[in-house]
C-alpha positions in Angstrom: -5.7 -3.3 2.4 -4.6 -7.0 2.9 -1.7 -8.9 2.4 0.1 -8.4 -1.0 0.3 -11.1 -3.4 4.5 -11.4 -3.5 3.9 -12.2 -7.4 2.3 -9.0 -8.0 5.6 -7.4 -6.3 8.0 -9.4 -8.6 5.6 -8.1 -11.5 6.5 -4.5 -10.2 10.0 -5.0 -9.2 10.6 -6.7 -12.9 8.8 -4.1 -14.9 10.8 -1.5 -13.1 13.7 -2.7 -13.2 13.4 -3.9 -16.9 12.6 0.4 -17.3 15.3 1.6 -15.7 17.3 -0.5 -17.6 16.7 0.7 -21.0 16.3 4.1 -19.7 20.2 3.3 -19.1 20.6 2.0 -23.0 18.5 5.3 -24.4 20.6 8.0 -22.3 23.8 6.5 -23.4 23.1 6.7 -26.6 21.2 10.5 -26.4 24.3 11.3 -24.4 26.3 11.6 -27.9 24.1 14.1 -29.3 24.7 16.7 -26.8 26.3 20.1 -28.1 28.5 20.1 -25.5 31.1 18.0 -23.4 28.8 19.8 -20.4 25.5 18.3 -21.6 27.3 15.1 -22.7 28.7 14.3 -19.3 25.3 15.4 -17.4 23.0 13.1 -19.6 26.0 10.1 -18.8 25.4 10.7 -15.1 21.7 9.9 -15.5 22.5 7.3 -17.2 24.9 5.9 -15.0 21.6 6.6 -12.5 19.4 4.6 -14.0 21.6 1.2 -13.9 22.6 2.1 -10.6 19.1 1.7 -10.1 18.6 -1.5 -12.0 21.4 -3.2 -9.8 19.3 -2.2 -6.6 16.1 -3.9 -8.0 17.7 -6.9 -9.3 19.4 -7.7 -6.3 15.7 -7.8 -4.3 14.5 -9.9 -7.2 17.6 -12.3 -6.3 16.9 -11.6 -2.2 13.1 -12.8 -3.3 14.3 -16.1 -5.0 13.6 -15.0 -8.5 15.5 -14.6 -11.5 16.2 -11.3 -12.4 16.1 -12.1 -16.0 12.6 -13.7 -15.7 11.2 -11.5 -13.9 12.0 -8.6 -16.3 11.5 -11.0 -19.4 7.3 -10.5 -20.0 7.6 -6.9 -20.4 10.5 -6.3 -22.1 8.6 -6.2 -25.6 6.0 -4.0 -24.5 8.5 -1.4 -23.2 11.2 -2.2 -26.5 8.0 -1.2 -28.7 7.8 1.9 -27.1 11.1 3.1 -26.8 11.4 1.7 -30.6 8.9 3.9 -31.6 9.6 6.7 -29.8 13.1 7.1 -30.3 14.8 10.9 -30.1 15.9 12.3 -33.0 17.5 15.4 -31.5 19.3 16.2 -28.3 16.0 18.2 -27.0 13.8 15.4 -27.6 15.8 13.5 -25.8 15.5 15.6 -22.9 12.0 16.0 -22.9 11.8 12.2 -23.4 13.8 11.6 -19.9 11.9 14.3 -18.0 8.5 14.4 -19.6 8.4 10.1 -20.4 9.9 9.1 -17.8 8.2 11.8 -14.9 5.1 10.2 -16.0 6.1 6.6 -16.0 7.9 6.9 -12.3 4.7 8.7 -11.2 2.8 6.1 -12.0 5.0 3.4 -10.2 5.2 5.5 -7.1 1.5 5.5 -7.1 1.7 1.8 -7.5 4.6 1.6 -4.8 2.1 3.0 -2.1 0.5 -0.3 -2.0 3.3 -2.3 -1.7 4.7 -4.0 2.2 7.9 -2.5 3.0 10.8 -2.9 2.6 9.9 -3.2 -1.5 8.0 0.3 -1.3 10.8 2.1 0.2 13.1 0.6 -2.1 11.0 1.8 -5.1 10.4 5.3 -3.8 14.3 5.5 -3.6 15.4 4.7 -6.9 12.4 6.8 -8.5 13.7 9.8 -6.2 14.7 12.8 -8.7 18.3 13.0 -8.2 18.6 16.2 -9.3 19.3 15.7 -13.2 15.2 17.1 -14.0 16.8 20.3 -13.4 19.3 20.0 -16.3 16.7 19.2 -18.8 14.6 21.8 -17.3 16.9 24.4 -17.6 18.1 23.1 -21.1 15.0 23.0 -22.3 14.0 26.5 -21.5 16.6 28.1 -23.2 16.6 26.4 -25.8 12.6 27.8 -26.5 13.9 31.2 -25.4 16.7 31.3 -28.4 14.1 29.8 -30.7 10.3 30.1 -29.5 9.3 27.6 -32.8 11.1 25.2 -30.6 8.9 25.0 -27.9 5.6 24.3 -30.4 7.7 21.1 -31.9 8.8 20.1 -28.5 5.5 20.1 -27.2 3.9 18.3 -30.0 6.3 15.8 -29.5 5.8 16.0 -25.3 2.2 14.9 -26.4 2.7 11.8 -29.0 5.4 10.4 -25.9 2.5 11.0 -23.2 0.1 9.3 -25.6 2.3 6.3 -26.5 3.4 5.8 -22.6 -0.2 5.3 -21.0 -1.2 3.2 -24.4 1.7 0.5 -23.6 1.2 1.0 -19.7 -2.4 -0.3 -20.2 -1.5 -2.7 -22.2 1.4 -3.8 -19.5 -1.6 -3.8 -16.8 -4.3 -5.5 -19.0 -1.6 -8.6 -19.6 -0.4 -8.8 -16.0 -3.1 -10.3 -13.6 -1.3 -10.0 -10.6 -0.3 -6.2 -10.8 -4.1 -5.2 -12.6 -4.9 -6.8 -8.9 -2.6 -4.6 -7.3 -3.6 -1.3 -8.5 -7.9 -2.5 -8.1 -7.7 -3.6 -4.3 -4.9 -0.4 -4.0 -7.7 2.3 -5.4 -10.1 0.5 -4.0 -12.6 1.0 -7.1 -12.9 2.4 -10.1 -13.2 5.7 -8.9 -9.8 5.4 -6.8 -8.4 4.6 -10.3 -9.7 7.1 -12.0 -8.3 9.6 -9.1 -5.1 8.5 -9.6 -5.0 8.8 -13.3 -6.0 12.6 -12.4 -3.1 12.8 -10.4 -0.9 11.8 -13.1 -2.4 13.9 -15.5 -2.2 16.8 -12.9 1.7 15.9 -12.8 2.3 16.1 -16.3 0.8 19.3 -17.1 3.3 20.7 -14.0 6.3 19.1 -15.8 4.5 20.8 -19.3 4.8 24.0 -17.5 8.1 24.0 -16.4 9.6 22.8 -19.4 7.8 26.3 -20.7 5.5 24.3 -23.1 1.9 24.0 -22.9 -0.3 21.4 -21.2 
């Protein structure tokens, strides 16, 4: 693979960073619907995660020469829309939104990442790292469908519209972003390297389906 266009890192840097960023906003405000100070405090700590993350992208934006802010700016509608329409109504969807959503969407910019020149592939790799809070929802999630199996049909009906909605804006991300639709061609090498990869997603998904004790 040859050099790296540096604008089709900024393009990954600022969607990123733009997603961890809202991911901040949405567990702050799914943290209030816990049942419990427990599940309250665990969903603020992923939160607190997630702009901890943000700060470490922005600041390589800055150590790039580029404005954090600008770089972020062409996707945040894409990414508003569909956290807009995909907004939790209950403290469960909430958790299946953070492990389910976003396991899918930091899958796909790991893949993505493996393309990238170092340091800026290291750095993403570390802030889409599971820091242990998967195994909260995970557990939360399962018992929850254990009290009440009904639970797990509605969860995974709603696992399945969030899956749906999250690879229809990611395309639409890609298709309006030459530089990182570049990145991901001459990174597969061909259409069937993409089409591997979304198989690899898909494969990752139906693992997280699994353990949430829902169906694929």
């Amino acid at each position: 693979m040859g050099e790296v266009d540096q604008k089709a890192v900024v393009e990954l840097l600022g969607v990123l960073s733009y997603a961890e960023l809202t991911a901040f906003d949405r567990l702050a405000e799914d943290a209030r619907m816990a049942p419990s100070i427990q599940g309250r405090a665990a969903v603020a700590r992923m939160a607190a995660a997630e702009v901890a993350h943000h700060d470490r992208l922005t600041a390589r934006l800055v150590e790039l020469g580029v404005d954090p802010a600008e770089a972020m700016a062409p996707f945040a509608a894409a990414l508003d829309a569909f956290h807009d329409g995909t907004r939790a109504s209950t403290w469960l969807e909430g958790l299946v939104k953070a492990y389910v959503g976003d396991g899918l969407a930091a899958d796909f910019y790991r893949e993505v990442a493996a393309f990238l020149p170092q340091p800026d592939r290291a750095l993403v790799e570390e802030v889409l790292a599971d820091t242990g809070h998967a195994e909260f929802a995970v557990r939360e999630v399962r018992a929850a469908i254990a009290a009440d199996p009904a639970v797990g049909w509605r969860l995974a009906l709603w696992a399945r519209r969030l899956v749906g909605e999250a690879l229809t804006q990611s395309q639409a991300v890609i298709a309006e972003h030459e530089q990182l639709a570049d990145l991901i061609m001459t990174g597969t090498g061909s259409m069937a390297g993409v089409g591997e990869l979304l198989q690899r997603l898909t494969t990752a998904h139906g693992l997280r389906m699994r353990a949430l004790g829902l169906n694929p």
